[in-house]
LOMAR-30687 format. One record per atom (N, C-alpha, C): x, y, z. Coordinates in steps of 0.1 Angstrom, whole numbers, plus 5000, padded with zeros to 4 digits. Layout:
# residues N
XYZ/...
END
This chain:
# residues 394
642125079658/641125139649/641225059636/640424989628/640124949615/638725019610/639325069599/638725089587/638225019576/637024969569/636624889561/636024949550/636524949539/635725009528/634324899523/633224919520/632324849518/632024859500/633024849495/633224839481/631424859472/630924689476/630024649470/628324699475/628524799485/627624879490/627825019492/627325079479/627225249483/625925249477/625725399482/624425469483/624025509466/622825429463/622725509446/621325539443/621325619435/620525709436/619125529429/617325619433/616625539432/615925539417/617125539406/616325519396/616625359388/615325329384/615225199381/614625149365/615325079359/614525109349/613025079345/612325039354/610625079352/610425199353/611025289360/610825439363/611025499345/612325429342/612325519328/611725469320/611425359317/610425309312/608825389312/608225399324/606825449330/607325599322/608525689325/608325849320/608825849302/609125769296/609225769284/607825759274/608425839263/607025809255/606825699246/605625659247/605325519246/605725469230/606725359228/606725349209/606525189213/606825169203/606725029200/607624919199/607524769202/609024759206/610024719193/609224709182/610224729169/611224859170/610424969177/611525099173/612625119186/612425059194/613325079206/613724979209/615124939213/615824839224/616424909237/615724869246/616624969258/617324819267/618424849271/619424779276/619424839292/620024759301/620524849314/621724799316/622124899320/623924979322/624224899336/625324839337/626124789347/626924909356/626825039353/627025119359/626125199365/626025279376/625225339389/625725459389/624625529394/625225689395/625325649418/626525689419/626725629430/627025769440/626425789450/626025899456/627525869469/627925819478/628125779486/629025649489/630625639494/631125499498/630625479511/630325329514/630225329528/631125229532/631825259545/632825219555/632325189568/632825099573/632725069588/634225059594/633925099608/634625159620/634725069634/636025039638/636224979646/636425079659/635125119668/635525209676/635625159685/636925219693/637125179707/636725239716/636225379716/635425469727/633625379728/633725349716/632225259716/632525149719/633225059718/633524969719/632924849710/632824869695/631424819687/631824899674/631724789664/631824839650/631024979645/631225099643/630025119637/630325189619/629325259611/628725239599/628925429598/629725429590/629325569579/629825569567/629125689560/629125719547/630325819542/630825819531/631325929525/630826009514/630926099512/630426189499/631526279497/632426229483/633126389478/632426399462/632826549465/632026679456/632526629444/631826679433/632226689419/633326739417/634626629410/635526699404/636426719421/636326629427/637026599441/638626599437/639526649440/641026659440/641926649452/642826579458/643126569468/644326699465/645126719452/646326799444/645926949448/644426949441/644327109439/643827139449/642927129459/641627159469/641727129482/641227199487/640927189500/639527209506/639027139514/637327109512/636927129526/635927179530/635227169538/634127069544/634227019555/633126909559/632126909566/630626869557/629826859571/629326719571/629326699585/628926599591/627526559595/626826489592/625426459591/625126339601/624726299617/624226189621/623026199616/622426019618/621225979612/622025949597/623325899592/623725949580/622825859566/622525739572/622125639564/620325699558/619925769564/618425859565/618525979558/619826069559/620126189553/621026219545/622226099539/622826119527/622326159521/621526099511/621026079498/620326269497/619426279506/619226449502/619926529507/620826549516/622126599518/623226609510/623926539504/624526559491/623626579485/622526609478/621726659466/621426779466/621926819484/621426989483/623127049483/624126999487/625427019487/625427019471/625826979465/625926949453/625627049445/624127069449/623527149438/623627289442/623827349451/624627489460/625827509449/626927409454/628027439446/628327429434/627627349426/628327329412/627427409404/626027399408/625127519398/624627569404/624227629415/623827769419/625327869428/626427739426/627927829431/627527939443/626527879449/626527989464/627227929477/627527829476/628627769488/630027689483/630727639486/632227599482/631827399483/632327389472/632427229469/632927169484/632127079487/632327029502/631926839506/632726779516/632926659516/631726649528/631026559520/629726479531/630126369542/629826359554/630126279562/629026229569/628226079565/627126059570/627525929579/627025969594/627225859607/626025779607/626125619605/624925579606/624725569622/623025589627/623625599641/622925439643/623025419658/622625239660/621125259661/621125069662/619725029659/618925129667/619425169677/618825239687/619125429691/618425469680/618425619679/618525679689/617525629696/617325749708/619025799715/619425639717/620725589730/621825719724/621925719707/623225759701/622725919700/621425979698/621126099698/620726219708/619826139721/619126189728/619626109741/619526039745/620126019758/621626049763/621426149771/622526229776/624026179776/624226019782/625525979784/625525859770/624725859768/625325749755/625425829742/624625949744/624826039734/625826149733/626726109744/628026159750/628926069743/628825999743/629925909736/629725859725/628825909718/629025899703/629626029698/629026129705/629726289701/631626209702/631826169712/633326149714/633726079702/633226019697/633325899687/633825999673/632626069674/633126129661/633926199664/634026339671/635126419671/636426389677/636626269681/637826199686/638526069675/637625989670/638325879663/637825889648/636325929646/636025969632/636826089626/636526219634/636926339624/638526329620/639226309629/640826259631/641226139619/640226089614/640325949604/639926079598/638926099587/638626189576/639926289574/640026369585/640826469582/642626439572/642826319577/644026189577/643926189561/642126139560/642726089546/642326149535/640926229538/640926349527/641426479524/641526539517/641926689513/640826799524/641026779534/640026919542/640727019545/639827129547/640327249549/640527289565/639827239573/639727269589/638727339590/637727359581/636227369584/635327239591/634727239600/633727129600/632427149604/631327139599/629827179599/629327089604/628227109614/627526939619/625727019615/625426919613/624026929607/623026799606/621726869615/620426769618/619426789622/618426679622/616826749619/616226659634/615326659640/614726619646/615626579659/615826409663/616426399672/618226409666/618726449657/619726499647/619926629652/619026699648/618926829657/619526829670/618626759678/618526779695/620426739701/620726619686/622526609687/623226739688/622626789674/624126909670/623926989680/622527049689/623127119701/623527079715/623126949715/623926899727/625826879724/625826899711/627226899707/628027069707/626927129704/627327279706/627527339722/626727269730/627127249747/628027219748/628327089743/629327009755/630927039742/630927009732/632527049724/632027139715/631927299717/631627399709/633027409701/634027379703/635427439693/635627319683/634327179685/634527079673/634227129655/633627209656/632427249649/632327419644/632527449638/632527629631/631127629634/629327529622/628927569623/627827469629/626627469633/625927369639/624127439632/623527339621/622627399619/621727269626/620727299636/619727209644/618027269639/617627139630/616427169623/615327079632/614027199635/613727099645/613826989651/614827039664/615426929667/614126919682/614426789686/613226719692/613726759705/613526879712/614326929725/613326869740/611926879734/611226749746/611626619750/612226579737/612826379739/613326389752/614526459759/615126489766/614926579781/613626559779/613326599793/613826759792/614026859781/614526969783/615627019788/616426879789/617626909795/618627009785/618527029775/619327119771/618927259770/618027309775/617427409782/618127469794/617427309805/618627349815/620527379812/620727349803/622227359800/622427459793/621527509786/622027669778/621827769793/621027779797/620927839810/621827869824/622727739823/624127669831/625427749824/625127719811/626327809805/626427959803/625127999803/624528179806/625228209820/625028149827/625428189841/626628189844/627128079834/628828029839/629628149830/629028219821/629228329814/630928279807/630728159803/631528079793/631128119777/632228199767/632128229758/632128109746/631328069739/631328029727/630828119714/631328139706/631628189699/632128119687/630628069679/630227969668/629128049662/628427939654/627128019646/626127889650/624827909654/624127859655/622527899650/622527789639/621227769628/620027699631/619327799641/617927699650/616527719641/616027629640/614427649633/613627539636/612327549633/611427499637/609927479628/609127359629/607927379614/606627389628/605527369619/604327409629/604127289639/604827309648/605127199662/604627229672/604627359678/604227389690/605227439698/604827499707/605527509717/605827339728/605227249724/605927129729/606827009723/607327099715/608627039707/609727089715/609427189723/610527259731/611827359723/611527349710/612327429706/612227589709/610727649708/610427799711/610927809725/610827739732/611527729752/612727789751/613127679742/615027729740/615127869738/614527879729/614828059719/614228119730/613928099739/612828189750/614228259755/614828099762/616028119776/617228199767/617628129751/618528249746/618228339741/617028399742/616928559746/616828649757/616228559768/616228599783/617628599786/618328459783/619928429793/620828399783/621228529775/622528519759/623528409766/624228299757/625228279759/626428379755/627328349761/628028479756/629028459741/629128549734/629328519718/629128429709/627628359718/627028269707/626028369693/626528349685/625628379670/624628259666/623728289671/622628289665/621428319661/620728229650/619828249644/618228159645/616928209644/615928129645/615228159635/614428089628/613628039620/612327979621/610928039620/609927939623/608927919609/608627799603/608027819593/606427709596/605427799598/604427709599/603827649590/603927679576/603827639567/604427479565/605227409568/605927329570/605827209580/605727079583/605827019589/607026909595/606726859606/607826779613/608626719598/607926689594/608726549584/609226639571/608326759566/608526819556/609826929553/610226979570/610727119569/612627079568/612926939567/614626949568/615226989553/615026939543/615326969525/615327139527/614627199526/614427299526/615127409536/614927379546/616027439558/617427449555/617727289550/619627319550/619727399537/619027379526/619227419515/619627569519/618727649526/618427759534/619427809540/620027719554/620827749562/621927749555/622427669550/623927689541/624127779535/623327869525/623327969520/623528059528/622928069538/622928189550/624528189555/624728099562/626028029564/627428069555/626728079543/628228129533/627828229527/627228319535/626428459524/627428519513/628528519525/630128619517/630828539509/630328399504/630928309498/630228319480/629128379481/628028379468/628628419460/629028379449/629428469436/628428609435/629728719436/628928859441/628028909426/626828999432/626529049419/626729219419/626929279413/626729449412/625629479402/625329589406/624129609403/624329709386/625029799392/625929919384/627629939384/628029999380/629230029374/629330139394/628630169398/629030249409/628630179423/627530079421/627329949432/628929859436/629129869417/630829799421/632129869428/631929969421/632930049428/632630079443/631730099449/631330129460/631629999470/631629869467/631929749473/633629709470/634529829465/635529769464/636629769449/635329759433/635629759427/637029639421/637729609416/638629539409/639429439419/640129599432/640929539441/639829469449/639029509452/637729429465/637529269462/637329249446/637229159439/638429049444/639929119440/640729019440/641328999453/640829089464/640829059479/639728939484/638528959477/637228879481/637728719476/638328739466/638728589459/639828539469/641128639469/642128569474/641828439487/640928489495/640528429503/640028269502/639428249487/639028149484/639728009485/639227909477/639827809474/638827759465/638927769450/640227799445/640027999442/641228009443/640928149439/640928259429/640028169420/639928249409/638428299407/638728459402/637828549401/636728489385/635428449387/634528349377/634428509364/634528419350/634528459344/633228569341/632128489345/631128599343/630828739345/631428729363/631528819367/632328979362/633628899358/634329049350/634029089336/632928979330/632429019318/631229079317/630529109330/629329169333/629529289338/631029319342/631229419347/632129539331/632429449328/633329499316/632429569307/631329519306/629929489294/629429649299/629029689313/628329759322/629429889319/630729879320/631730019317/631630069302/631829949293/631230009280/629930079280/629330049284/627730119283/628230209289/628730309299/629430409308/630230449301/630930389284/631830449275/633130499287/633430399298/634630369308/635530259298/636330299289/636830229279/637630119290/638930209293/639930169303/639330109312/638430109318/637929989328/637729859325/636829859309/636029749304/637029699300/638529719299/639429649289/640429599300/640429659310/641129609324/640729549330/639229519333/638329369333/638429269329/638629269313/638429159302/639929119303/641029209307/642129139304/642529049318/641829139326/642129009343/641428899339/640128889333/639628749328/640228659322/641228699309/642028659304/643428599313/643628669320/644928659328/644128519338/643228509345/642828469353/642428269352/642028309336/641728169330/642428199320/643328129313/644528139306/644528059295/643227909300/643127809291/641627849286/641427949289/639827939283/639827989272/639227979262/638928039252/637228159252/636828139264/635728219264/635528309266/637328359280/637328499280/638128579271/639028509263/639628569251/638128609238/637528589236/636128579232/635328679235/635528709253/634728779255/635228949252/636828909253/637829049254/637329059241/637528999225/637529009213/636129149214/634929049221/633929129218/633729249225/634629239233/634829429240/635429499233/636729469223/637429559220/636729589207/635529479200/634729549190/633929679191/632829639205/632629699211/632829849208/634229899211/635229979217/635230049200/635429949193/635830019177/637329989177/637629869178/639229889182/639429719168/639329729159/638929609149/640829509151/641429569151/642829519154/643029449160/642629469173/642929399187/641629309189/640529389181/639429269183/639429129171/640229159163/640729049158/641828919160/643129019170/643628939171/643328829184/642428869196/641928799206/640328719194/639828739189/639228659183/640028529176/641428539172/641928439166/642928339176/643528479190/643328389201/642528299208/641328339204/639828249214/640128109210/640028099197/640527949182/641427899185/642627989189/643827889191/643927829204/643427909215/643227819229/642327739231/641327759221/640627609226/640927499216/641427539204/642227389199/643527339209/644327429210/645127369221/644927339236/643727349241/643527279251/642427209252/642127189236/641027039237/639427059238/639227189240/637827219236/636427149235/635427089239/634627029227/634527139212/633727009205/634027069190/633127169190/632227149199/631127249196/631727379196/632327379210/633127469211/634027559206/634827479197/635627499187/634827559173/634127509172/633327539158/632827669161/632327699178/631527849178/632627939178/633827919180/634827999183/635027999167/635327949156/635127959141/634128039135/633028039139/632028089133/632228259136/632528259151/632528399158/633828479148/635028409145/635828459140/635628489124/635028399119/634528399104/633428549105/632828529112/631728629110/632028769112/633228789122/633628919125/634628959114/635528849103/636128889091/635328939083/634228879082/633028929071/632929039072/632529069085/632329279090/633229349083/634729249089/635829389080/635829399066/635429289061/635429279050/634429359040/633429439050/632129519042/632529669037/
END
């Protein structure tokens, strides 16, 4: 097996400076100099693969998450054939899940370029046998080696991508937690995986995975609605899943939107939780539910917001003891923050408690000078403290 880093070829995103140029407002060239940056916003390393089940070099991608740590983290992977087609908006819906809508967990992209010849590596039964082998035998075994993973691994694809991840959910269901197949092209194939969900009904062989099926306005000769026919007539047994049909959508239009979709679904119990009320919370668990729901995590810490919305919600309930047993697990929880010390200040004002809301306001100041703050930062933690001396001072 050799490994090749492709240093001087990664994936970067497609902006160019005529683009900024064309969306900028128009001055004149006395008032502006624009220069371009020797630096790239770089999506993606790509590597090549000496495989010996292929017998033939082949080509994939990497993607780690924002703020990638091998020290602190442990990551989950999904794997994308077609990778060279589906990086670029696959990390862009990964990405933007985790870091700002925080509804799924920071995760490592794995994009397979497949060969010149798609069909051979996707849809034809025995050659598309031996690329499955490829990956889950000499690729996944390489990743797992050299990144920080968790022992999650997700396979995900659209069309004849699709028609992969469930010929892969047939033939090695224990490679794979989750397999989301977005109109996947189940006619290419002569339907053969029809006849094989049907083989395994009978053989009353348990798999026991999650499987994420959908489909855009195709038809019933895309063969995907056939499938959903036979796994409702002939259950595999402890297969989970789910179907999706959006007519609204077309062949080429419906994959962005799907995974965006399916992931979410996929990590429902992962979503930074919301309550609705002070008794929604208690009813789901309340404090301990919280620090059960987290421990699970990676990383496992309980987000600031959350115990500040809850804290905020017991005050209005005049639940003094609650709101202050919130704000101090916030404090406890992020230790370098100055925002939850900030937040406790303004509970215990709140509260009428001017003492203690002074001295966590002069805590907020001193933790974020000592752990480097921006100034903005620093300065708002100044002002908050200045302004709340003023009050005592009336």
């Amino acid at each position: 097996m050799k490994i090749t880093r492709i240093l001087n070829n990664k994936i970067l995103l497609p902006f160019t400076l005529a683009a900024l140029l064309c969306s900028a407002p128009s001055v004149s060239a006395s008032q502006s100099v624009v220069s371009k940056s020797t630096e790239s916003m770089v999506i993606a390393e790509k590597f090549t693969f000496q495989s010996t089940i292929l017998n033939e070099v082949r080509t994939f991608y990497v993607h780690l998450p924002n703020g990638y740590s091998a020290q602190s983290n442990k990551y989950p992977v999904l794997y994308i054939p077609d990778g060279k087609r589906k990086m670029q908006k696959t990390a862009a819906i990964t990405d933007d899940l985790a870091d700002f809508s925080q509804r799924i967990p920071k995760m490592i992209v794995v994009g397979i370029e497949t060969n010149k010849n798609r069909t051979a590596d996707l849809s034809i039964l025995a050659s598309s046998k031996a690329f499955l082998n490829f990956i889950t035998t000499e690729l996944k075994p390489y990743i797992e080696k050299t990144y920080a993973t968790n022992g999650e691994n997700l396979l995900m694809g659209s069309s004849m991508g699709g028609e992969f991840v469930i010929r892969a959910l047939f033939e090695q269901p224990e490679e794979f937690d989750g397999y989301f197949s977005i109109s996947p092209s189940i006619y290419y194939s002569d339907f053969q995986l029809v006849e094989k969900a049907n083989e395994l009904s009978k053989s009353k062989k348990a798999i026991n995975k999650k499987l994420y099926l959908s489909v855009a306005n195709e038809g019933w000769n895309q063969g995907v609605e056939e499938l959903v026919y036979h796994l409702k007539k002939q259950p595999i047994q402890e297969l989970k899943w789910q179907f999706s049909k959006h007519e609204e959508e077309s062949h080429g239009s419906i994959s962005m939107g799907q995974a965006y979709n399916n992931l979410q679904q996929y990590y429902a119990s992962w979503a930074t939780p919301h309550f609705k009320n002070t008794l929604d919370f208690e009813r789901k668990g309340g404090i301990e539910g919280l620090k059960i729901q987290y421990a699970q995590r990676t990383p496992s810490i309980i987000p600031i917001s959350v115990l500040d919305h809850m804290a905020l919600l017991y005050v209005d309930r005049q639940q003094n003891d609650e709101a202050i047993e919130l704000s101090l697990l916030s404090v406890k929880e992020h230790p370098t923050s100055g925002r939850a010390l900030r937040n406790l200040a303004h509970i215990y004002e709140k509260l009428a408690m001017p003492k203690h809301a002074l001295s966590a306001y002069e805590q907020a100041l001193a933790t974020a000078i000592k752990n480097h703050h921006r100034a903005s930062s620093i300065a708002s933690h100044q002002k908050a403290l200045a302004n709340f001396k003023t009050k005592l001072n009336k």
